[in-house]
N, C-alpha and C positions, 0 to 999 in steps of 0.2 A: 238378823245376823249382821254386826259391823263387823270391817276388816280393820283392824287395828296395827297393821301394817302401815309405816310412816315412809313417805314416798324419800328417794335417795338425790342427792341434789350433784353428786356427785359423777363425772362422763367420764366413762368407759370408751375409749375407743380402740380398734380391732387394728392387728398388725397392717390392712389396708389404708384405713383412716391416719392412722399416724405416717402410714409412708407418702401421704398427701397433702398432709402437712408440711412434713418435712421438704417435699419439692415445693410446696408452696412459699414455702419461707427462701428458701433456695431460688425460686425464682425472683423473690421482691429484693434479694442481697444483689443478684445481676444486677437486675435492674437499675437501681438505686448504683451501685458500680459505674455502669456505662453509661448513666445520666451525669456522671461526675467528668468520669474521661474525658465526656463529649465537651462540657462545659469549658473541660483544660485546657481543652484542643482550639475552643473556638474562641477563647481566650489568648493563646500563642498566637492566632493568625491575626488579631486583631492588632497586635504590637504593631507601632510604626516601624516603615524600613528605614535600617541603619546607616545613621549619616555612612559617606565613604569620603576618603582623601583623595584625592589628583595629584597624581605627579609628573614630572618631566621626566623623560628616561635620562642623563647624562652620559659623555663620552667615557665608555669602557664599561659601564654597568650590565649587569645581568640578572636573570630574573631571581638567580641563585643567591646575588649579592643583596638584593632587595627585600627580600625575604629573610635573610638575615639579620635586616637592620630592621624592620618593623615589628620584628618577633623574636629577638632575638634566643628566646626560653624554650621556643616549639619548632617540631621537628623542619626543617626548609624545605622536605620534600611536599607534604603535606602545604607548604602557605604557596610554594611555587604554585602547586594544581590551583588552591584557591582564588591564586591570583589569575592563572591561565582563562577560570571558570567564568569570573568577572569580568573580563574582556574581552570573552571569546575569542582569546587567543589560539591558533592552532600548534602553532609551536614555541620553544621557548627562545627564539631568535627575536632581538630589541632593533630597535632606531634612535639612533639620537634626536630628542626631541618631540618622540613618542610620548602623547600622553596616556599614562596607566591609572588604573583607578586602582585603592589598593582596599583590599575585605575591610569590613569593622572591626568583622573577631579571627584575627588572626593568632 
């Protein structure tokens, strides 16, 4: 007696099997993801640091005034802090003669 039954090449997989797939696929999209990130990231650190200017402070200037002139487009409260940041200034009181270093991306 043959079985004449021809075997089926085709897979069947059970609501478990697919939902293991599915995180499987799920996990190599992460992956792949935060392989990318990481890449981006260690990429931006590698950038050289950006030239800065030096300046003299002059008679009557202020940080408010400086800020104005080096950016003049973006807001002066923001480039004041930058500039504070940059020189570890603690407040925004000048000297004549003071040299300030002034951000790149202001």
């Amino acid at each position: 007696m043959s079985d004449n039954r021809t075997a089926s090449s085709s897979v069947h997989l059970t609501s478990r099997g697919r939902l293991l797939l599915v995180l499987a696929l799920a996990a190599v999209l992460f992956a792949a993801f935060s392989l990318g990130r990481t890449a981006s990231e260690a990429a931006d650190t590698a950038a050289p640091e950006p030239v800065r200017v030096q300046v003299t402070v002059q008679p009557g200037e202020t940080l408010w005034g400086v800020a104005q002139r080096i950016a003049p487009d973006a807001d002066p409260r923001q480039v004041v802090r930058m500039i504070r940041e940059v020189n570890g200034l603690d407040s925004s009181a000048l000297q004549v003669g003071q040299q300030l270093l002034l951000p790149a991306r202001a």
